[in-house]
Backbone as JSON, one array per atom type, in Angstrom:
{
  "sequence": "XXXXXXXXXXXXXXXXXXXXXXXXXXXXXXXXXXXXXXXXXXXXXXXXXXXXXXXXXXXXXXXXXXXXXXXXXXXXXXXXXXXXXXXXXXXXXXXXXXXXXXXXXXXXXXXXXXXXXXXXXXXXXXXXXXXXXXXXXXXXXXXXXXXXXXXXXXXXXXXXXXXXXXXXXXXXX",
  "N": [[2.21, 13.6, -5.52], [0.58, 14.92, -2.35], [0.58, 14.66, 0.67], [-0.72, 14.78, 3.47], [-1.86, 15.48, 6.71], [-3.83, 14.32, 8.61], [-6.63, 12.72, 9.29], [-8.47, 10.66, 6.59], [-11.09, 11.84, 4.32], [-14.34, 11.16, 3.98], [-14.23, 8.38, 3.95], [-15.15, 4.95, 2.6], [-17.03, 2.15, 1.78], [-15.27, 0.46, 1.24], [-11.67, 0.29, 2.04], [-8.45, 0.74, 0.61], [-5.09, 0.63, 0.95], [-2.81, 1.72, -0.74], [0.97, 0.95, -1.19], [4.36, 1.54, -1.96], [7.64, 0.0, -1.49], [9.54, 1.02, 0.76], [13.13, 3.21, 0.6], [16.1, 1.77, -0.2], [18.94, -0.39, 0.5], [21.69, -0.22, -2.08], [22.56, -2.41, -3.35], [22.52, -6.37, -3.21], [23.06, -9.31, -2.39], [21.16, -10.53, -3.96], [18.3, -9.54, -5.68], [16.24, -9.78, -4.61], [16.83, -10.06, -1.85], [17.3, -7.54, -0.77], [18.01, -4.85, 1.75], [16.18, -2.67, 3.84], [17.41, 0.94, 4.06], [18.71, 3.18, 6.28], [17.49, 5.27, 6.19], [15.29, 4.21, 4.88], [13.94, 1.96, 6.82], [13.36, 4.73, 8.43], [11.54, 6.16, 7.33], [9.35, 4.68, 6.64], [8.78, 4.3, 9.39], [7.25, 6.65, 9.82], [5.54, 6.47, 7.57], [4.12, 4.72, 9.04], [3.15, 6.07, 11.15], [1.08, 8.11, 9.78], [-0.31, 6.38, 8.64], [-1.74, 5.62, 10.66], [-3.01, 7.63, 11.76], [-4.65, 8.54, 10.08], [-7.16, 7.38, 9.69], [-8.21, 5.2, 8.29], [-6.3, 2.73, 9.22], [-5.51, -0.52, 8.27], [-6.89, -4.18, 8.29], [-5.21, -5.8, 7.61], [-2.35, -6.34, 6.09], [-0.98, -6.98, 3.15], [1.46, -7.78, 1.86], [4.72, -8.09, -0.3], [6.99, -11.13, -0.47], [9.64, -9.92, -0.96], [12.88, -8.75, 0.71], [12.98, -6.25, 1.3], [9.77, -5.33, 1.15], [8.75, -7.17, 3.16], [9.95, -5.87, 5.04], [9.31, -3.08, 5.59], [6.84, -3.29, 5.57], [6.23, -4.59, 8.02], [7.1, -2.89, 9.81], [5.38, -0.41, 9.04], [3.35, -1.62, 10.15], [3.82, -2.24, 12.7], [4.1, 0.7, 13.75], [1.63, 1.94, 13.35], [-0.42, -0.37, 14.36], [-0.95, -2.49, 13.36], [-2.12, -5.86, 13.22], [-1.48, -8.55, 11.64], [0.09, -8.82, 9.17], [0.55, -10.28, 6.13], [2.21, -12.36, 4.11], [3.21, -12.26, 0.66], [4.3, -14.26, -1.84], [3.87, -13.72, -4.97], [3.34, -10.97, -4.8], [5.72, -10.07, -5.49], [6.91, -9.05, -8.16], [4.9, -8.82, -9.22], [2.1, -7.45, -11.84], [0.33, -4.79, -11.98], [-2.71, -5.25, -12.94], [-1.69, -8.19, -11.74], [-1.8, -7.8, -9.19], [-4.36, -6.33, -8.31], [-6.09, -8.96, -8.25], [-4.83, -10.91, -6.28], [-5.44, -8.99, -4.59], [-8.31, -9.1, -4.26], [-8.68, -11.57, -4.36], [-7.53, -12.44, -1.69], [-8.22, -10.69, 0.62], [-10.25, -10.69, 3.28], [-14.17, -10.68, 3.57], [-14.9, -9.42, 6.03], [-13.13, -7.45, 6.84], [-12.88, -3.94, 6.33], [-10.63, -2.53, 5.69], [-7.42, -2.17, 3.84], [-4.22, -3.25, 3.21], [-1.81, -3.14, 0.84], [1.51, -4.01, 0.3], [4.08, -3.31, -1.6], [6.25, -2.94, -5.09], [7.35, -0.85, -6.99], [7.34, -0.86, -11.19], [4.81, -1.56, -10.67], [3.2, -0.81, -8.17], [2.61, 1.73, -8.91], [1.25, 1.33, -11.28], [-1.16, 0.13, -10.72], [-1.77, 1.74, -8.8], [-3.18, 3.94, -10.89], [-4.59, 1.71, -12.25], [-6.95, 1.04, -10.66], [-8.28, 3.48, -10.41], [-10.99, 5.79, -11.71], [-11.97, 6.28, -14.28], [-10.2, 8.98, -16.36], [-8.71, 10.34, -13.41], [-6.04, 11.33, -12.42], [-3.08, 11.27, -12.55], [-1.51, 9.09, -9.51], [1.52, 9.39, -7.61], [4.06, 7.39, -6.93], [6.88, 7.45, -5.07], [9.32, 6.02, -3.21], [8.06, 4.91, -0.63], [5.73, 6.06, -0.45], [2.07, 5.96, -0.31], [-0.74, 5.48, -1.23], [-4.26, 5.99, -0.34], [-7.07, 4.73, -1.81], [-11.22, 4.33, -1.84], [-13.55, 2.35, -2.43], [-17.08, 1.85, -3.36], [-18.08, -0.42, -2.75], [-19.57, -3.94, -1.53], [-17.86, -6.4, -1.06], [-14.96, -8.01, -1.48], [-14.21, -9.02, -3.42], [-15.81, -7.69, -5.24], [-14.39, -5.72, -6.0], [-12.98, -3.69, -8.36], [-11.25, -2.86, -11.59], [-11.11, 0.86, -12.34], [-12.83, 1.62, -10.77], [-12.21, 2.88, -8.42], [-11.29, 5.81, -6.31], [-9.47, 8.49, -4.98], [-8.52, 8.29, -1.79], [-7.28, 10.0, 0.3], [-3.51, 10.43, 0.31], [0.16, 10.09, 0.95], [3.29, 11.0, 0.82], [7.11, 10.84, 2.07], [8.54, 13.53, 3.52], [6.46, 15.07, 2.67]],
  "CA": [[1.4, 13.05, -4.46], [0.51, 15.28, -1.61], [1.0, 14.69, 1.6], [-1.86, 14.82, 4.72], [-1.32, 14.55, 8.29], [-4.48, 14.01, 9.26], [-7.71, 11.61, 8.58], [-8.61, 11.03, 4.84], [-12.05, 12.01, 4.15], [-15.15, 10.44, 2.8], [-14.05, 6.71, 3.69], [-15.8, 4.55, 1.34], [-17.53, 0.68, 2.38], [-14.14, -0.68, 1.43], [-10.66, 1.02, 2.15], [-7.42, 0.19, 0.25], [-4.05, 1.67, 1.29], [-1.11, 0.78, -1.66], [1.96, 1.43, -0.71], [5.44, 1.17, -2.49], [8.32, -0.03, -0.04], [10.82, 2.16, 1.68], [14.44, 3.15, 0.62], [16.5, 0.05, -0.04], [20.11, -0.65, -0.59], [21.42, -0.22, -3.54], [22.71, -4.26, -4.27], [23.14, -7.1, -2.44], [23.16, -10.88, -3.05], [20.0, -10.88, -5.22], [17.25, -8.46, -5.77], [15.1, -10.26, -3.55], [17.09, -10.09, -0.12], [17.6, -6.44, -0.35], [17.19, -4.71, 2.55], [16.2, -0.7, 3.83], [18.99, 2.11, 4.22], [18.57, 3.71, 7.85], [16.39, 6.14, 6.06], [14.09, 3.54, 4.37], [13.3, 2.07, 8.23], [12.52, 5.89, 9.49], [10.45, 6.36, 6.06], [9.06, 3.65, 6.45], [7.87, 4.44, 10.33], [6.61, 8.0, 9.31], [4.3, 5.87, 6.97], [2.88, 3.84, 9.75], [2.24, 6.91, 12.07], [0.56, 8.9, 9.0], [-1.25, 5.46, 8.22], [-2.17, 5.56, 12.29], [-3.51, 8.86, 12.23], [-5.47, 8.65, 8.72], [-8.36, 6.8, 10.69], [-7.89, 3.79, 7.55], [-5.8, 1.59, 9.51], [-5.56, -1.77, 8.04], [-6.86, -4.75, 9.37], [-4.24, -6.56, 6.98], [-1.22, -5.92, 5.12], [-0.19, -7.97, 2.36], [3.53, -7.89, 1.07], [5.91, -8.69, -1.24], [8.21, -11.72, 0.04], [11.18, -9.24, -0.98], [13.06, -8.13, 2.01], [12.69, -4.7, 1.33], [8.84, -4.73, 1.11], [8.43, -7.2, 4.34], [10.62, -5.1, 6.43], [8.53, -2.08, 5.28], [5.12, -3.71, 6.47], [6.53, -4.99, 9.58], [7.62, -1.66, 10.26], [4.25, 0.69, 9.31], [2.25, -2.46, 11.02], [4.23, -1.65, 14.43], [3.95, 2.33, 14.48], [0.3, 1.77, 13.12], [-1.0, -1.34, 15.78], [-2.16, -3.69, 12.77], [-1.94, -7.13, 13.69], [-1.69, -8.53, 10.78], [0.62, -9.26, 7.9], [0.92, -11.46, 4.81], [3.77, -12.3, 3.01], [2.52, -12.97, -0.43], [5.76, -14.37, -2.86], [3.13, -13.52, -6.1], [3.39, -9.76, -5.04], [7.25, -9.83, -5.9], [6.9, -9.43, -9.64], [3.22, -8.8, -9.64], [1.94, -6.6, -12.49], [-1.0, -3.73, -11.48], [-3.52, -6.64, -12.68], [-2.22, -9.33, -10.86], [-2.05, -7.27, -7.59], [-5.89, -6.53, -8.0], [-6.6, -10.13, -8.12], [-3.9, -10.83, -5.08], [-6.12, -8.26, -3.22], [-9.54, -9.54, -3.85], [-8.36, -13.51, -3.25], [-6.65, -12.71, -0.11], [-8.41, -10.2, 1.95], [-11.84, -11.2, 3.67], [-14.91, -9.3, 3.91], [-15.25, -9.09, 7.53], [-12.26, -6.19, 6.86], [-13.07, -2.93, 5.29], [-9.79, -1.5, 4.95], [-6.65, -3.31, 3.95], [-3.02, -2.43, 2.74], [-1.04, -3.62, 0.23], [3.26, -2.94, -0.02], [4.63, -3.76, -3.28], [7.11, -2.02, -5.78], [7.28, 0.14, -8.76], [6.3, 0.05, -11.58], [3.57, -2.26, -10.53], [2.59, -0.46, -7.2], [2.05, 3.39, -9.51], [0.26, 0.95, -12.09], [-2.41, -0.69, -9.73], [-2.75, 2.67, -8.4], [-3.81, 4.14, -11.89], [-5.42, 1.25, -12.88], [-7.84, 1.03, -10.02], [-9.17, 4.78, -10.44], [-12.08, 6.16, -12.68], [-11.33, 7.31, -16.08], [-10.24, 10.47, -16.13], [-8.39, 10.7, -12.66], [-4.91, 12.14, -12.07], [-2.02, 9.85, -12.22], [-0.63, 8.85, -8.59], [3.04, 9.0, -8.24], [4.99, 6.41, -6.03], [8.12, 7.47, -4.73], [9.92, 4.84, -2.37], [7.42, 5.3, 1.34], [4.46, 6.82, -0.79], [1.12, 5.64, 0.11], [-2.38, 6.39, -1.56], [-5.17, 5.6, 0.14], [-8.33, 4.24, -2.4], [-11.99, 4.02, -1.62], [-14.5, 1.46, -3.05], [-18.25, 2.04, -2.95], [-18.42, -2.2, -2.83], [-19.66, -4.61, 0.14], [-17.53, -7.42, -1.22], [-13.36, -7.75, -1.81], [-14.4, -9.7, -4.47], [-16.13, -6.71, -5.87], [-12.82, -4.57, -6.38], [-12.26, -3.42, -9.64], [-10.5, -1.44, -12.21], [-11.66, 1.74, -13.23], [-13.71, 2.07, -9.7], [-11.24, 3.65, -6.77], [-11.44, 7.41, -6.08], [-8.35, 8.64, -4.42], [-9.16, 9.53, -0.67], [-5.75, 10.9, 0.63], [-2.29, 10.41, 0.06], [1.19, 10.52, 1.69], [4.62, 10.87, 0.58], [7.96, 11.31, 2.96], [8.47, 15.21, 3.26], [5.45, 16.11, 2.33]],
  "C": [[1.46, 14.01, -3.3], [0.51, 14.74, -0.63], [-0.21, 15.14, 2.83], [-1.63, 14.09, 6.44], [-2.3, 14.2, 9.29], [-5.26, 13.08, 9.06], [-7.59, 11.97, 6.89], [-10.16, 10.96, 5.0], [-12.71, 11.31, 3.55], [-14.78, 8.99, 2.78], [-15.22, 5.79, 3.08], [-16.51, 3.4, 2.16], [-16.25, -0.13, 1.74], [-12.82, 0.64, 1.37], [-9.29, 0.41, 1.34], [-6.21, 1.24, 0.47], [-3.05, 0.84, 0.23], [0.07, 1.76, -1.51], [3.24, 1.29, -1.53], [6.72, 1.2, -1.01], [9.4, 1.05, 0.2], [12.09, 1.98, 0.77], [14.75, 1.77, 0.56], [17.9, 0.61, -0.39], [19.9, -0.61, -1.55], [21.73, -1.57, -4.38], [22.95, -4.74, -2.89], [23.36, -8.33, -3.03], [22.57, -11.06, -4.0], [19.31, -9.84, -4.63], [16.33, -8.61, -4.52], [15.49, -10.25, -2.05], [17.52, -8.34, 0.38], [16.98, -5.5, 0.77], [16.98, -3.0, 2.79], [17.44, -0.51, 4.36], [17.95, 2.34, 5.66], [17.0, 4.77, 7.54], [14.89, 5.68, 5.73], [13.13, 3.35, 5.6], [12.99, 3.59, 8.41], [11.23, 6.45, 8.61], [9.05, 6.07, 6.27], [7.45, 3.53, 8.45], [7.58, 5.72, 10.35], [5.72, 7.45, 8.94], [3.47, 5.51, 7.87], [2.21, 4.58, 10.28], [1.39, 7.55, 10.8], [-0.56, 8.3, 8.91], [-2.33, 5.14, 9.92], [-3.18, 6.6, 12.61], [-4.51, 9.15, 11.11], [-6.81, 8.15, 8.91], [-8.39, 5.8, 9.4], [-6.76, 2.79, 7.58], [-6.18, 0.46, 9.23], [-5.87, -2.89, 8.88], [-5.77, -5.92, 9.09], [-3.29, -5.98, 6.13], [-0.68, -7.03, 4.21], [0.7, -7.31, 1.37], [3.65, -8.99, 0.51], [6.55, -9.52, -0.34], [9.65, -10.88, 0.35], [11.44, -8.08, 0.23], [12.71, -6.59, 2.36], [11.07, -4.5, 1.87], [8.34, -5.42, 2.6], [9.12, -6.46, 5.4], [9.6, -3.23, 6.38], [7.05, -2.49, 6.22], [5.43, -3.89, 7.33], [6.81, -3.64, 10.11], [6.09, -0.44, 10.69], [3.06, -0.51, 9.9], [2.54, -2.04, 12.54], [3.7, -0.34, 14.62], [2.11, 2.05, 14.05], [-0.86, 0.84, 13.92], [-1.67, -2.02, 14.63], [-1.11, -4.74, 13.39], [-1.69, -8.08, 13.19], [-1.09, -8.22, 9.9], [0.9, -10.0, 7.24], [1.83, -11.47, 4.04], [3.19, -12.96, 1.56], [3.67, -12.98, -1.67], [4.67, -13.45, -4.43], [3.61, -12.05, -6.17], [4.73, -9.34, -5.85], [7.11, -10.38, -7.5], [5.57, -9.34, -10.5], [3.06, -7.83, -10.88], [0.39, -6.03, -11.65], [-2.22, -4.81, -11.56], [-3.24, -7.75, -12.08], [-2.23, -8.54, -9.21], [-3.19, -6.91, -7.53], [-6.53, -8.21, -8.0], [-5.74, -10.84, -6.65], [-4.91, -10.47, -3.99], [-7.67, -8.63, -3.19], [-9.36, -11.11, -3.92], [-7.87, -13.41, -1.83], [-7.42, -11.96, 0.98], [-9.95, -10.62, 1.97], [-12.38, -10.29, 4.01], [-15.41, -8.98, 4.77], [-14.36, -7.46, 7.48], [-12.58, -5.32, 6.05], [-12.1, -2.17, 5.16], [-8.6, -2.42, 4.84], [-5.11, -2.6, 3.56], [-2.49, -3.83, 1.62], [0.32, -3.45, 0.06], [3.86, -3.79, -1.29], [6.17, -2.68, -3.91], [7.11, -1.83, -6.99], [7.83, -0.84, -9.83], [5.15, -0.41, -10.81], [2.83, -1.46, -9.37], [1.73, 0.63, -8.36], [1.21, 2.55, -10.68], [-0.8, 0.56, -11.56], [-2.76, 0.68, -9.52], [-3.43, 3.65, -9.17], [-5.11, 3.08, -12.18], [-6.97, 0.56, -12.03], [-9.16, 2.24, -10.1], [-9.87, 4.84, -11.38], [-11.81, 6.83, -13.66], [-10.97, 8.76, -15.66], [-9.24, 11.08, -14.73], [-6.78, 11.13, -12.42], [-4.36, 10.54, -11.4], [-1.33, 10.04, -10.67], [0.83, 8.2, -8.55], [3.37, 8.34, -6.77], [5.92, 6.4, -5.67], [8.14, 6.49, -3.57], [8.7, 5.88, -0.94], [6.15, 5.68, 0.91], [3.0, 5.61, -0.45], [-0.44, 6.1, -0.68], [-3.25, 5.16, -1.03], [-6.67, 5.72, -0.63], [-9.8, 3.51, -1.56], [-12.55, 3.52, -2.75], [-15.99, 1.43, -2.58], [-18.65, 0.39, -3.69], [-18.99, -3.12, -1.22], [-18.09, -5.54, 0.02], [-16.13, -7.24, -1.58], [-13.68, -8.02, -2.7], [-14.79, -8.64, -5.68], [-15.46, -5.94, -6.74], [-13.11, -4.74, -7.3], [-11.8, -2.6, -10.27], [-11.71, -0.93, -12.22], [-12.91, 2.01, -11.4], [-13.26, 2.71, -8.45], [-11.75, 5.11, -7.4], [-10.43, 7.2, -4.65], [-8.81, 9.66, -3.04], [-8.41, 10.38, 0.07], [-4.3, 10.49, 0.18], [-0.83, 10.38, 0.92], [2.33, 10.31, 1.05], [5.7, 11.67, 1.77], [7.83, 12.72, 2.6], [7.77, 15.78, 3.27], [5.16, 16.94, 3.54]]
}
């Protein structure tokens, strides 16, 4: 996954940003209360400014319940100025198909760009299984981000096999 520090080109009539969450501990009580390492949080607000400066700021973010992935959105929602996040328990455990159905039940079509934070595999599967035959697999390391356009009016619209990958970000890059 490359890495861009500026706008993403060519924004589409619908925007999707999928994200996988930040760094995490490595155990805690249960899977589900785990929270970011020091690095995940700074990861985590790198993403938001990248996602700030990409001119496809979200007008929503919908997350995973699991601590990791809401402390992630709460995080690139602050450095980024959305207003706007959903905690959605479904995402925690979602597969690539149910997080396309997640994202066209939940977001409304007053918004043309939206985010999603999730976790692997399911984030790097959604973001395959959204693109057009043929397109170059996007990889998901913990903070990574690809940013998908949709030539749709409607959320409802979304579907596989129709994204085209408009930029990208991973830490470091």
């Amino acid at each position: 996954m490359t890495g861009t520090s500026g706008s993403a080109g060519d924004p589409a009539a619908l925007n999707l940003l999928v994200m996988r969450h930040s760094k995490t501990e490595p155990a805690a009580e249960t899977d589900h209360v785990r929270r970011l390492t020091e690095r995940g949080r700074a990861d985590a607000a790198a993403a938001g400014a990248w996602v700030a400066a990409s001119g496809l700021a979200p007008g929503v973010i919908l997350a995973s319940t699991a601590a990791r992935a809401e402390e992630t959105a709460e995080l690139v929602a602050t450095v980024a100025g959305v207003r706007r996040v959903e905690l959605i328990d479904e995402l925690y455990g979602a597969d690539g198909y149910e997080i396309l159905d997640i994202v066209t039940a939940h977001v409304p079509d007053e918004l043309t760009s939206a985010m999603v934070v999730g976790h692997n595999p399911a984030i790097a599967q959604f973001g395959f299984l959204i693109q057009a035959d043929g397109a170059a697999e996007v990889r998901f390391p913990t903070s990574a981000i690809g940013a998908f356009g949709f030539d749709v009016e409607s959320w409802v619209d979304v579907d596989e096999g129709h994204a085209r990958l408009l930029a990208s970000y991973a830490p470091g890059d």
